[in-house]
C-alpha positions in Angstrom: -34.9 -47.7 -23.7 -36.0 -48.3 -20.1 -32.4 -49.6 -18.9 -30.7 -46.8 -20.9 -33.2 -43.8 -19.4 -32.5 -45.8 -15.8 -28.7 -45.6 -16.2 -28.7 -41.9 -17.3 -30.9 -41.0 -14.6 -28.6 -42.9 -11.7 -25.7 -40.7 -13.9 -27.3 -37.3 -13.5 -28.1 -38.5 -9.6 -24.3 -39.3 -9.3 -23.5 -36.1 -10.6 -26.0 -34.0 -8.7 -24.3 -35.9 -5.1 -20.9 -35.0 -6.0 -21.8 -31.5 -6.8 -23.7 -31.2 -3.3 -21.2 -32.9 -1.8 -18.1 -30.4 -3.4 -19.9 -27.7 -2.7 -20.7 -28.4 1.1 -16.6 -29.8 1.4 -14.9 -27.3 -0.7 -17.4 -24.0 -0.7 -18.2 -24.1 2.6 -16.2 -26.2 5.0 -13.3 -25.8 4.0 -12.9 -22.2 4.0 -14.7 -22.4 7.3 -11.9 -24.1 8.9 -9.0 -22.2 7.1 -10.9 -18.9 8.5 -11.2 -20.1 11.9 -7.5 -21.2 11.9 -6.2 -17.9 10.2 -8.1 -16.0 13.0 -7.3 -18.4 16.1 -3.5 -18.0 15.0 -2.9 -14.8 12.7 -6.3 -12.8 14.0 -4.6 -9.1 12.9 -3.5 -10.9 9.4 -6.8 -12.4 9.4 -8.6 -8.9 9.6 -6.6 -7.5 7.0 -3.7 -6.2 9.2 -5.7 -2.9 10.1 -4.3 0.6 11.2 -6.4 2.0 14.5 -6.4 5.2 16.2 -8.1 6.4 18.5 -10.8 3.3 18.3 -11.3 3.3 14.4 -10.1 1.8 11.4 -7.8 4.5 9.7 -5.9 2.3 7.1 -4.0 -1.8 6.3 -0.6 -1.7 7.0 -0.8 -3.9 3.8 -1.8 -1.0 1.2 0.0 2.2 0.6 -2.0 5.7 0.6 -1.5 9.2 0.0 -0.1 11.6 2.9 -1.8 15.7 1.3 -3.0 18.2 2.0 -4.9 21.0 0.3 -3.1 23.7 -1.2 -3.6 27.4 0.6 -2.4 30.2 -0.9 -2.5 33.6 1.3 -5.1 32.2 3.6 -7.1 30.7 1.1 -7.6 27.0 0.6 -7.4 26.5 -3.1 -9.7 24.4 -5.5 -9.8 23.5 -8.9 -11.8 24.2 -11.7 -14.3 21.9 -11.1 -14.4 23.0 -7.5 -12.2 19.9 -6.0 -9.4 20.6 -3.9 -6.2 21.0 -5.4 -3.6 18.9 -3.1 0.0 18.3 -2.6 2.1 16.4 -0.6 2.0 16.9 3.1 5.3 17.8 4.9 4.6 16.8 8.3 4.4 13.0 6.8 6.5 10.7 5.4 5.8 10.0 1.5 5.3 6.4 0.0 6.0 5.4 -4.0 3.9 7.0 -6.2 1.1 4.8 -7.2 -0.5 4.4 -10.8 -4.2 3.5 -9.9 -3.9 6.3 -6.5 -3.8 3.5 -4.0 -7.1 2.1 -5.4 -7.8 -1.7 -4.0 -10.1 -2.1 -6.2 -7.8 -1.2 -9.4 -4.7 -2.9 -8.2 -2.1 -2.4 -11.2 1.1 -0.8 -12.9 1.7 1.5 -15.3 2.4 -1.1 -17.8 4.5 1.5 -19.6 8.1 0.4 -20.7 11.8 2.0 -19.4 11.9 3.6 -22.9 8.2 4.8 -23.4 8.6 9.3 -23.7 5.4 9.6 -21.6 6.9 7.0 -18.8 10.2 9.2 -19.3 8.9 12.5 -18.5 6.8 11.7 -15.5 10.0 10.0 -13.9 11.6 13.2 -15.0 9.3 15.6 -13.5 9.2 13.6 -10.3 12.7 13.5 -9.8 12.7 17.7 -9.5 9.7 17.8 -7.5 11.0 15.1 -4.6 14.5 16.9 -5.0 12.7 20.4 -4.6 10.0 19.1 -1.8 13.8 17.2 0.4 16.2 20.1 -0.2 18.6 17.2 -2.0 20.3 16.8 -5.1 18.6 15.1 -7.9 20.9 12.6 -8.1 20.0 11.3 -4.2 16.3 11.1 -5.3 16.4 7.1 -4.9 14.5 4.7 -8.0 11.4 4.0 -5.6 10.4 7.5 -5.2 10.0 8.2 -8.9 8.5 4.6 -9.9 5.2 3.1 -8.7 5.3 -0.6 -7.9 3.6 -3.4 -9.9 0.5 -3.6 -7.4 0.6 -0.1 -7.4 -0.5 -0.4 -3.6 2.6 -1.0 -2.1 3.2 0.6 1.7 7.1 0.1 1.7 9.7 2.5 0.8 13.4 2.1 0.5 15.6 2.7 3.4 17.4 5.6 1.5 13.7 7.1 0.5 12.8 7.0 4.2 16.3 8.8 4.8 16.2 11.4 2.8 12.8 12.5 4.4 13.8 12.4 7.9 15.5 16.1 7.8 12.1 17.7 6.0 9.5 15.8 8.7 11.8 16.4 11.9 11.8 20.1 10.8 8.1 20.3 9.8 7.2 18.8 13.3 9.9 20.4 15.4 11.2 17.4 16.8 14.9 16.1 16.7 15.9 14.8 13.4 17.6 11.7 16.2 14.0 11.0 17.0 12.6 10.7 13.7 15.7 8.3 12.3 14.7 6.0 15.6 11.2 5.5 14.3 12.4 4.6 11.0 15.0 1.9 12.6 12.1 0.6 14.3 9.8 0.4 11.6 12.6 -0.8 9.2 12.0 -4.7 7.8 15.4 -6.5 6.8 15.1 -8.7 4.1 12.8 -11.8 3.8 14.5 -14.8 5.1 17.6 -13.0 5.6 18.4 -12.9 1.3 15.1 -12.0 -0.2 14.7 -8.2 -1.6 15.6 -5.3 0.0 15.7 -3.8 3.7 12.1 -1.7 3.3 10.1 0.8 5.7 6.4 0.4 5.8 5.3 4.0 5.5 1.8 3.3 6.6 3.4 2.0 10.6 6.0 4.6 10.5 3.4 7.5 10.0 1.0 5.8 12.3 4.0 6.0 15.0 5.0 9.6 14.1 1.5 10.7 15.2 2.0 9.2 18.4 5.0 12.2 18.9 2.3 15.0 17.9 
């Protein structure tokens, strides 16, 4: 009994030294030393690729958001029933995807609604005439990512012919040359990952950031 208590107590001790040991190695040194080397090398990446102006912390360059602004109606700014403001999409800006959780971090998701589900249908429907309306463009130039929300649902990046199409309506809205505004988007414009991967994109979140260095 003694030898077989003695050899389950050096067992537990063994186990207890590993988990210290783990713990200390894996919990805490170790993502010590990968945040030290993230921040001596990639220090923006590190702090979450933020968005500054004028001193603060406005956005991440890694997370899409809404560009709106409140609806006025002669003179008045309008609410809704339960007194919130009723908002729409702001011309002076360029517009990102839509997003099915609002750009929530915490809530990152998609719609999880199929190509043939009526509800999914309808909204893609609906979109299609209000970015056509909002551009001045046919509906058939309203491009896929303009009417779909990505699978994150926090995606900054539109298309190359979403950002196009936009350049005419934000130039006019800001009174600047429609030349300048398609110069931003070239420079803000990503080709595609390793040269083969995806799709030439525009981070919207950069390209607006730059548009109100022109106000």
């Amino acid at each position: 009994m003694v030898s077989q208590g003695w050899a389950s107590a050096r067992q537990l001790g063994a186990a207890v030294r590993a988990v210290v040991v783990f713990t200390a190695l894996l919990g805490l040194l170790y993502p010590l030393a990968m945040t030290g080397a993230a921040q001596a090398l990639f220090p923006n990446r590190a702090d979450g690729s933020l968005v500054q102006a004028d001193g603060r912390n406005i956005a991440s360059s890694l997370i899409g958001q809404a560009y709106l602004r409140q609806v006025v109606t002669h003179g008045r700014p309008q609410v809704d029933a339960d007194g919130q403001p009723i908002l729409e999409p702001d011309p002076a800006w360029f517009q990102t995807r839509p997003s099915a959780v609002d750009y929530d971090g915490l809530g990152s998701s998609a719609s999880q609604l199929g190509p043939n589900n009526p509800d999914l249908v309808a909204t893609i429907a609906a979109r299609r005439a209000a970015v056509a309306a909002f551009e001045g463009v046919p509906a058939a130039a309203v491009p896929a990512d303009a009417l779909t929300s990505s699978g994150s649902g926090l995606d900054p990046h539109i298309s190359v012919a979403y950002a196009a199409i936009q350049v005419p309506r934000v130039a006019r809205t800001r009174g600047v040359a429609a030349d300048q505004v398609r110069k931003l988007v070239r420079a803000h414009t990503k080709g595609r990952t390793l040269g083969f991967l995806g799709e030439p994109r525009v981070n919207v979140v950069e390209l607006n950031r730059a548009l109100a260095g022109t106000e």
